[in-house]
Backbone as numpy.savetxt, mean C-alpha at the origin, in Angstrom:
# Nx Ny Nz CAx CAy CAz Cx Cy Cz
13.17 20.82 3.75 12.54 19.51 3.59 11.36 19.62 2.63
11.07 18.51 1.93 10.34 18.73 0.51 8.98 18.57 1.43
7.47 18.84 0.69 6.17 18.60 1.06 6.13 17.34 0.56
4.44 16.80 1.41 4.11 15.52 1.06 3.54 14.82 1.97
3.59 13.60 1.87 2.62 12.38 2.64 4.14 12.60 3.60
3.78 12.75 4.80 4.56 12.64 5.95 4.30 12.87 7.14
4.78 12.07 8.51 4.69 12.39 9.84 5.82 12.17 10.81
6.12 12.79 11.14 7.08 13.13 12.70 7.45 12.64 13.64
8.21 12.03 14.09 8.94 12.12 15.53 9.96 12.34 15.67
10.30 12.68 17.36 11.31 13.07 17.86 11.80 12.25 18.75
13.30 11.74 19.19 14.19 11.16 20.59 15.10 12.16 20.70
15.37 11.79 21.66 16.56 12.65 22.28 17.53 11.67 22.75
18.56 11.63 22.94 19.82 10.21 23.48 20.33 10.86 24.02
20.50 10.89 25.10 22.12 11.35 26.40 23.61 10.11 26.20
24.20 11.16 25.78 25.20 10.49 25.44 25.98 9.84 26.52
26.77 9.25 26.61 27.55 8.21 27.66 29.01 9.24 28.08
29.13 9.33 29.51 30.05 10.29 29.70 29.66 12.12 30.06
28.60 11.98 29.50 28.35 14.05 29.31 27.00 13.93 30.47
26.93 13.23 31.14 25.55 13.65 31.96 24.71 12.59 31.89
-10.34 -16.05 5.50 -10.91 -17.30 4.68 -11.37 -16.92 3.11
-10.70 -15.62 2.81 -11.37 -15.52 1.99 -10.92 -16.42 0.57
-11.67 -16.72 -0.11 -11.88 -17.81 -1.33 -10.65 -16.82 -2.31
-9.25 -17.67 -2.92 -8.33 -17.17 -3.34 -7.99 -18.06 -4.49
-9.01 -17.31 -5.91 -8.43 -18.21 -7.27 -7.31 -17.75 -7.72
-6.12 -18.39 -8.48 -5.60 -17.85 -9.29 -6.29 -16.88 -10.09
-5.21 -16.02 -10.41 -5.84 -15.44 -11.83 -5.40 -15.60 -13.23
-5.47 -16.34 -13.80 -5.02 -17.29 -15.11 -6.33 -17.62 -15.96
-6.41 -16.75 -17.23 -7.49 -17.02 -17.87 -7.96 -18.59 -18.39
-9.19 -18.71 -17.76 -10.19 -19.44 -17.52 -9.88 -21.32 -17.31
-8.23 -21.31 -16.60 -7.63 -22.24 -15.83 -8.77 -23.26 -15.56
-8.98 -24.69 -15.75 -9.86 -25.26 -14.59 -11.26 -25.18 -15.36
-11.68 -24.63 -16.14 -12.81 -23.91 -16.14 -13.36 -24.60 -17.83
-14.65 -24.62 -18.52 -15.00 -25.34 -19.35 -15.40 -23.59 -20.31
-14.63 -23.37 -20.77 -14.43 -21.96 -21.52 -15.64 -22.28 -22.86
-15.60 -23.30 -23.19 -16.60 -23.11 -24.52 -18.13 -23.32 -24.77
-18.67 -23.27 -23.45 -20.19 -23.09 -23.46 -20.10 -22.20 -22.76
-19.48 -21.36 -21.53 -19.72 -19.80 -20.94 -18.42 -18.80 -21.36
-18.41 -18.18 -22.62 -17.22 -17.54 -23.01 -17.28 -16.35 -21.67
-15.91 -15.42 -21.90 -15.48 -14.84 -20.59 -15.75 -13.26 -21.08
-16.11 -12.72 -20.32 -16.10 -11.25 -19.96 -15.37 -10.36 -20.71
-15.61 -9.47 -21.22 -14.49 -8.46 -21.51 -14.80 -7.13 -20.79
-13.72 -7.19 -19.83 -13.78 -5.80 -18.89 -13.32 -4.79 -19.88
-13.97 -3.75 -19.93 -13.78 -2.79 -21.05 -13.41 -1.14 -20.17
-13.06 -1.66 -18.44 -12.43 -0.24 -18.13 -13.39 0.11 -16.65
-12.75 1.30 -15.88 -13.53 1.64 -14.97 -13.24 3.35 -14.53
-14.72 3.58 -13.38 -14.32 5.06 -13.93 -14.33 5.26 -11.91
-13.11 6.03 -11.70 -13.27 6.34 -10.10 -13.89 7.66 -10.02
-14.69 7.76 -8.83 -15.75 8.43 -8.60 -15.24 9.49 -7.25
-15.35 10.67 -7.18 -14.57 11.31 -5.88 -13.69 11.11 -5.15
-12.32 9.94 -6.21 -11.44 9.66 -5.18 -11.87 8.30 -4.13
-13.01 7.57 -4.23 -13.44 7.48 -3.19 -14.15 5.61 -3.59
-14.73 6.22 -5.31 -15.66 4.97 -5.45 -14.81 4.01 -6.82
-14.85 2.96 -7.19 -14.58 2.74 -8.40 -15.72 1.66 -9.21
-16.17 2.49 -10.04 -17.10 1.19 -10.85 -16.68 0.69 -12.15
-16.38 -0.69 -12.18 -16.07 -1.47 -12.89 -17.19 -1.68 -14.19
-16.90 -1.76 -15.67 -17.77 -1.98 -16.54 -17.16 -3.05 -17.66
-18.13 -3.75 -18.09 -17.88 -5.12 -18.58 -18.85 -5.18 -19.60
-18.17 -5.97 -20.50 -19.10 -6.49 -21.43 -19.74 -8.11 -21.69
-20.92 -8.54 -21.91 -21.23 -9.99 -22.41 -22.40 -10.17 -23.12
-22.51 -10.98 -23.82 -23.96 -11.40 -24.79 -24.78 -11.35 -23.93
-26.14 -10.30 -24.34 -27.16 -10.27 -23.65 -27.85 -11.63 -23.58
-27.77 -12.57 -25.08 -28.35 -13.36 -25.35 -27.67 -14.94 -24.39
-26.81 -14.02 -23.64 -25.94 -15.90 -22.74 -26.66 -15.32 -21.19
-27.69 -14.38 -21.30 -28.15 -14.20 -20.11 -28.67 -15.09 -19.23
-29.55 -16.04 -20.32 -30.35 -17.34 -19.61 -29.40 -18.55 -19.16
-28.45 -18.05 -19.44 -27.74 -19.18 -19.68 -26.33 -19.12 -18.15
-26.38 -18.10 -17.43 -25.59 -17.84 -16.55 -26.04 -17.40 -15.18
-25.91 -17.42 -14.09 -26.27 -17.24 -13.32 -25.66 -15.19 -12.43
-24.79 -15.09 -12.93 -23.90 -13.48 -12.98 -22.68 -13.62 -12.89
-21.76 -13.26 -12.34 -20.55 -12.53 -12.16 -19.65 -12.39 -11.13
-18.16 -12.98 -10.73 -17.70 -12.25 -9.57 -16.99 -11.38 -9.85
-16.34 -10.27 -8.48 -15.71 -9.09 -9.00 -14.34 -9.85 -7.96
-13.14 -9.65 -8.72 -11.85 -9.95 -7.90 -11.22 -8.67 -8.04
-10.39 -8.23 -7.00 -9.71 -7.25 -6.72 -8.15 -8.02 -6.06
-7.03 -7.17 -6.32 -5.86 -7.32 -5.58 -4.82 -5.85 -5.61
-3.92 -5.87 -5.32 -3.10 -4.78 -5.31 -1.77 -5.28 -6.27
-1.82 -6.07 -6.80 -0.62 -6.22 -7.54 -1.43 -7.01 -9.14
-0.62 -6.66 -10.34 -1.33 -6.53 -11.75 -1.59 -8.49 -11.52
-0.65 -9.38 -11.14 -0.15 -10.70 -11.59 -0.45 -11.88 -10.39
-0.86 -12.88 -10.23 -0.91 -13.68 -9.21 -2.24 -13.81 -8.57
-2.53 -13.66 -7.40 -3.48 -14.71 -6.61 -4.54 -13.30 -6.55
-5.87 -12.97 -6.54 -6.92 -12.22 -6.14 -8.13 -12.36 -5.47
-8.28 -11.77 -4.37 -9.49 -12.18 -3.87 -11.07 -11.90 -4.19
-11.65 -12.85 -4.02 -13.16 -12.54 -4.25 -13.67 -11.11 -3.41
-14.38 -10.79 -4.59 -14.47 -9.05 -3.77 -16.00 -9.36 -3.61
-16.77 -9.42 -4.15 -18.11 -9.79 -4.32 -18.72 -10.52 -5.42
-20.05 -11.33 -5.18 -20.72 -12.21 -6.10 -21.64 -11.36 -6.58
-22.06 -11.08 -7.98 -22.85 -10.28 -8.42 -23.83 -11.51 -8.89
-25.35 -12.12 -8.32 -25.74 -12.66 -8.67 -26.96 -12.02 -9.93
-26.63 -11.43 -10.54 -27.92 -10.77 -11.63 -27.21 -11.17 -12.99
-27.65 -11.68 -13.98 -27.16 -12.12 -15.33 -27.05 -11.01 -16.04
-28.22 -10.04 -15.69 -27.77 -8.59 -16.21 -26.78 -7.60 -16.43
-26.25 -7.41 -15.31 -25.00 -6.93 -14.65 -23.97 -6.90 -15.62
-23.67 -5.54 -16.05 -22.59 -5.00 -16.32 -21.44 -3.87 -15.88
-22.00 -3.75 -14.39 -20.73 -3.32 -13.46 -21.28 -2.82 -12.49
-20.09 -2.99 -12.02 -19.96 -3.43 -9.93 -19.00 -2.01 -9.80
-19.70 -1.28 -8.73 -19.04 -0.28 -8.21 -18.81 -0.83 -6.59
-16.95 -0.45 -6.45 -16.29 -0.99 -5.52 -16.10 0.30 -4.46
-17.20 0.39 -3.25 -17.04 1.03 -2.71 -16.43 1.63 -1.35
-15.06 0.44 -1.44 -14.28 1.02 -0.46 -13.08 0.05 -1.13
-12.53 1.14 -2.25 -10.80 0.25 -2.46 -9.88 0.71 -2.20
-8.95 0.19 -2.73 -7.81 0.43 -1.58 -7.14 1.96 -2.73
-5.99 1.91 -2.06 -5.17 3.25 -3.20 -4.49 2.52 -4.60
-4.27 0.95 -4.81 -3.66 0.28 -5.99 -5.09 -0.74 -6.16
-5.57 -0.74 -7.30 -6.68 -1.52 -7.30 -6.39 -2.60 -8.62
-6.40 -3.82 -8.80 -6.27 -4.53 -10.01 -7.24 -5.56 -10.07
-8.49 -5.23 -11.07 -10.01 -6.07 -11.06 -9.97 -6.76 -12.41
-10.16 -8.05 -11.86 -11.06 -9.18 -12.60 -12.36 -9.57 -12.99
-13.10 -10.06 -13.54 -14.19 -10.60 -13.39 -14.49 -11.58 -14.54
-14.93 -12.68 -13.62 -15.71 -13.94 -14.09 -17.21 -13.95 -14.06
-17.59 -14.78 -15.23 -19.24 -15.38 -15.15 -19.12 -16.68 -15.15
-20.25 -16.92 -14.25 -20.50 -18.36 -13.61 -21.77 -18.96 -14.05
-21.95 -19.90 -14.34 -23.21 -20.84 -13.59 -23.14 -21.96 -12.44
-24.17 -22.97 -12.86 -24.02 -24.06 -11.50 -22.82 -24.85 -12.09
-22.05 -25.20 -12.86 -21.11 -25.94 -13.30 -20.07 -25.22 -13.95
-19.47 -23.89 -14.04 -18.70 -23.17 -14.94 -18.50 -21.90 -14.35
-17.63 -21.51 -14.76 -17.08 -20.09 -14.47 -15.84 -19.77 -15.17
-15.91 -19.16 -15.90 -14.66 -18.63 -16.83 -14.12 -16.93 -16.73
-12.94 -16.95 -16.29 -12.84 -15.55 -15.70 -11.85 -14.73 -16.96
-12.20 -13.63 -16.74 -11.46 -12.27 -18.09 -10.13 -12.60 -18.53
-9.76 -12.79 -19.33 -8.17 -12.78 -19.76 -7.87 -10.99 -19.33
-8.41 -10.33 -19.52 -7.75 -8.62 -18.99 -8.49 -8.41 -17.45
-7.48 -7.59 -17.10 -7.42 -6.66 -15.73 -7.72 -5.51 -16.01
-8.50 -4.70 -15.02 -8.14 -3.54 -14.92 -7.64 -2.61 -14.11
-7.31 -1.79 -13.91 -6.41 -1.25 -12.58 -7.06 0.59 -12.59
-7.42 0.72 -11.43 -7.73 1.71 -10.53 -6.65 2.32 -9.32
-6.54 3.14 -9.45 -6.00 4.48 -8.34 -5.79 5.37 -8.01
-6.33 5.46 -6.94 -7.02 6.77 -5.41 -5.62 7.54 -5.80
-6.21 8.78 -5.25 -5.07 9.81 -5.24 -4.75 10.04 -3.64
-3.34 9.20 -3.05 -3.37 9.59 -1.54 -2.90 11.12 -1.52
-4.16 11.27 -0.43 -4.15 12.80 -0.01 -3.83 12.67 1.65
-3.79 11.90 2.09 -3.67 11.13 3.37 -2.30 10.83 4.03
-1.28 11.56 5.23 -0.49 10.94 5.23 -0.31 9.87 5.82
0.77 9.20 6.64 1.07 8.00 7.73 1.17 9.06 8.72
0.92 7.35 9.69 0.56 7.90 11.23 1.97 8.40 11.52
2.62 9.20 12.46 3.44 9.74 13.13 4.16 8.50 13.75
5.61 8.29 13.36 5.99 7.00 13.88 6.04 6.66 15.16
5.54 5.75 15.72 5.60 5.28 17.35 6.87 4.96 18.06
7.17 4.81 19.40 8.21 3.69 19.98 9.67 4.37 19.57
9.69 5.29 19.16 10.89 6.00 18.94 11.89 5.61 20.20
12.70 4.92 20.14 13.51 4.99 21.59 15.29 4.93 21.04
16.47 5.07 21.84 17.84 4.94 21.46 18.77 5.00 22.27
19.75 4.76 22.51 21.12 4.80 23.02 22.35 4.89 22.22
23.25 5.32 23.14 24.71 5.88 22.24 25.55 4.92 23.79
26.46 4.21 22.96 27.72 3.60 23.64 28.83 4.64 23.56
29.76 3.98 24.42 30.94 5.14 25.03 31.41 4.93 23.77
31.71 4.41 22.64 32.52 4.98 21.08 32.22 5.80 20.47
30.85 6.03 20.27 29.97 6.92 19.90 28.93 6.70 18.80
28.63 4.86 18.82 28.07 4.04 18.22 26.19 4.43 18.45
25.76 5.28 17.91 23.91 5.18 18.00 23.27 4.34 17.48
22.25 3.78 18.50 21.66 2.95 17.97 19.95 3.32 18.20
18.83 3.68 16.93 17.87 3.74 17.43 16.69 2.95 16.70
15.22 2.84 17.34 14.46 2.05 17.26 13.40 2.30 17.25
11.91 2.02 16.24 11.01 2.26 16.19 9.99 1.28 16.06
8.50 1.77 16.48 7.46 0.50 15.52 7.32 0.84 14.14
6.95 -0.50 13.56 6.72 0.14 12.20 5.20 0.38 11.96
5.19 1.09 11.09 3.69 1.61 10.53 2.85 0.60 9.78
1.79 0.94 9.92 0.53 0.01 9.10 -0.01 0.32 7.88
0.65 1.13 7.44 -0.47 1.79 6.23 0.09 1.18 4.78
-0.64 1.02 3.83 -0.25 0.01 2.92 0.48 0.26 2.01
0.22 1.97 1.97 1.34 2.45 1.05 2.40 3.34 1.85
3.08 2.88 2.78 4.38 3.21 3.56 5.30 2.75 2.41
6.33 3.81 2.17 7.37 3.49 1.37 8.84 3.29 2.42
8.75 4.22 3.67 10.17 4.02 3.84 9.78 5.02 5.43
11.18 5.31 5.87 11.35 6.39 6.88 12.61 7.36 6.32
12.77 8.42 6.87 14.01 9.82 7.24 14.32 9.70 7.88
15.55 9.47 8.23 16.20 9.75 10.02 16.47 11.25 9.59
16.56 11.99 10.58 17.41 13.40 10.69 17.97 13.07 12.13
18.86 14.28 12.38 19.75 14.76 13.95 20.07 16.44 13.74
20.14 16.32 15.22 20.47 17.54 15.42 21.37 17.72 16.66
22.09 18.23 17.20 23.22 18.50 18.51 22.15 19.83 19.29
21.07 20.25 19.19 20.47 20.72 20.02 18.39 20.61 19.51
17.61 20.68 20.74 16.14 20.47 19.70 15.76 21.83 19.05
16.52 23.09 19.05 16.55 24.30 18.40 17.30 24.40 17.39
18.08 23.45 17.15 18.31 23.33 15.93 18.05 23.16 14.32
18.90 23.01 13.43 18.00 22.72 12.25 18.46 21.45 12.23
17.43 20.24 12.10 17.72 18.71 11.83 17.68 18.56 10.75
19.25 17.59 10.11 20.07 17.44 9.24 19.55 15.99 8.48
19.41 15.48 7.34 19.74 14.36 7.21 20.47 13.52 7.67
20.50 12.17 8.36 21.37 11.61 8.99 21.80 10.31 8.13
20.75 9.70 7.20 21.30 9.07 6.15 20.24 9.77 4.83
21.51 9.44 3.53 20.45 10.28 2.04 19.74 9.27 1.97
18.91 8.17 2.03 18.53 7.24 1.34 16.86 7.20 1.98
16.44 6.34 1.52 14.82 5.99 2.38 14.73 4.76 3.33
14.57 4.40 4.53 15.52 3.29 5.33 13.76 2.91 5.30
13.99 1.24 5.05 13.14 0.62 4.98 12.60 -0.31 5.90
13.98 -0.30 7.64 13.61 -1.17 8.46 12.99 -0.04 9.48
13.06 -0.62 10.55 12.91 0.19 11.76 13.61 -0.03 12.57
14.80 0.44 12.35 15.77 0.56 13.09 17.22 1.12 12.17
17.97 1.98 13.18 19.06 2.32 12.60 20.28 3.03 13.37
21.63 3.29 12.61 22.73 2.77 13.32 23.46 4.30 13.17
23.81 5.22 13.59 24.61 6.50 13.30 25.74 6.43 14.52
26.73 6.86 13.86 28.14 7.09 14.51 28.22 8.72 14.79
28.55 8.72 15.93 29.08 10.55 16.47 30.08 10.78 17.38
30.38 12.05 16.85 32.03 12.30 18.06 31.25 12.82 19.42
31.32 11.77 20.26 30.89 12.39 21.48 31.97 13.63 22.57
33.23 13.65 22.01 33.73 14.74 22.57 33.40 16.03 22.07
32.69 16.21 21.04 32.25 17.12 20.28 30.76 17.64 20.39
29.79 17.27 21.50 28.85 17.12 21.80 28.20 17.25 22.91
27.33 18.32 23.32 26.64 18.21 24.18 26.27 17.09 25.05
25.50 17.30 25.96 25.02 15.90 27.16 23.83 15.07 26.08
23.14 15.42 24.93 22.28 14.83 24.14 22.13 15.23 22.43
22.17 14.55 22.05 21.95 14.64 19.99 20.61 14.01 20.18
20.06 14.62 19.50 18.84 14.60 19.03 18.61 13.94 17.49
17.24 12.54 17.53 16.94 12.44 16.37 15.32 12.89 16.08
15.00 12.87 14.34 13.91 13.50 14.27 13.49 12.17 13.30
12.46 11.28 13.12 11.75 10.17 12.19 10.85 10.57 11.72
10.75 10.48 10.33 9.56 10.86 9.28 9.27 9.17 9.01
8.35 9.16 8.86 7.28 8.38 7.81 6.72 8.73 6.30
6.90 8.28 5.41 7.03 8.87 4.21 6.06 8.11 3.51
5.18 8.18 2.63 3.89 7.61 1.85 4.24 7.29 0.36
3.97 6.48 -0.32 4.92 6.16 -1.55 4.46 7.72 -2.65
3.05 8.22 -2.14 2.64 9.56 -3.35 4.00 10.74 -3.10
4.69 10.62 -1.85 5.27 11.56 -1.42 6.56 11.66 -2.54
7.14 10.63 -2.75 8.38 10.70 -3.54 8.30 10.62 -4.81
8.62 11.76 -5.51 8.45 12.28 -6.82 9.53 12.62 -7.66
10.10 11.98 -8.75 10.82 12.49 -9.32 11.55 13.86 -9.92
């Protein structure tokens, strides 16, 4: 089995027979009176131990009097809706360090006054290196019908960059557990067929949790 973002469980089955936040679009400067507060040019950001990311921007020193500062929007996807991350009220301000983002980061930023706000035609995008795996999958439970139809069942995980699960099996827990499907199963739940005349009083399954850093070409 390859290394990586991953965590574990085990079932066993006895077989049958044997025994509010404020959400603008992000669409350059939509809504907005673009030709007395021109917009921002985010010019990039630099992550800091894995841990921090500070955003840096550019604007006329000289539209200082003239604006009140800046918001910072963040989302996890490049296109669509972003939330207000914070109001930078200083006219000064040329970057906001984001100190708790996520592992996919995609930042905006607008300048405002009391009547205007015109936000960046560019994004920029930040991301953490997960070193972190998922929790160990929960609720593992299953049954096998007299055909030899398995059926088993899990909770699913919380973590934001969950890509998928592993089933494995095995016909004893000293065994070596096998792939039980090649693919990455994306529900929680799943369906394996076995010859129960061919089988001990229990087959054993084994569930990974898999992290999207884990799968590598």
């Amino acid at each position: 089995m390859c290394c990586g973002c991953f965590a574990v469980d085990t079932v066993s089955i006895r077989t049958v027979g044997a025994g509010s936040a404020y959400r603008p679009a992000v669409q350059p400067a939509t809504g907005f009176h673009s030709a007395a507060v021109g917009a921002p040019t985010v010019i990039g950001n630099t992550v800091t131990d894995n841990a921090k990311v500070e955003l840096q921007w550019l604007y006329p020193p000289e539209m200082n009097g003239y604006i009140k500062g800046f918001k910072i929007y963040r989302s996890s996807k490049p296109e669509g809706v972003k939330d207000l991350l914070r109001l930078v009220e200083n006219p000064a301000a040329r970057s906001f360090t984001d100190e708790n983002p996520e592992l996919t980061n995609y930042y905006a930023v607008s300048v405002f006054n009391d009547t205007q706000e015109t936000l960046s035609q560019l994004v920029t995008y930040a991301e953490l290196v997960d070193s972190i795996p998922p929790a160990p999958p929960s609720g593992l439970a299953g049954m096998i019908d007299s055909t030899g139809h398995v059926f088993i069942r899990w909770a699913h995980n919380t973590e934001k960059d969950l890509d998928g699960y592993r089933v494995y099996k095995a016909n004893r827990p000293d065994f070596e557990f096998v792939l039980a499907y090649p693919s990455v199963i994306k529900d929680t739940a799943f369906v394996d067929s076995v010859n129960i005349k061919t089988l001990d009083s229990k087959i054993y399954y084994r569930l990974r949790a898999l992290c999207l850093a884990q799968l590598q070409p």
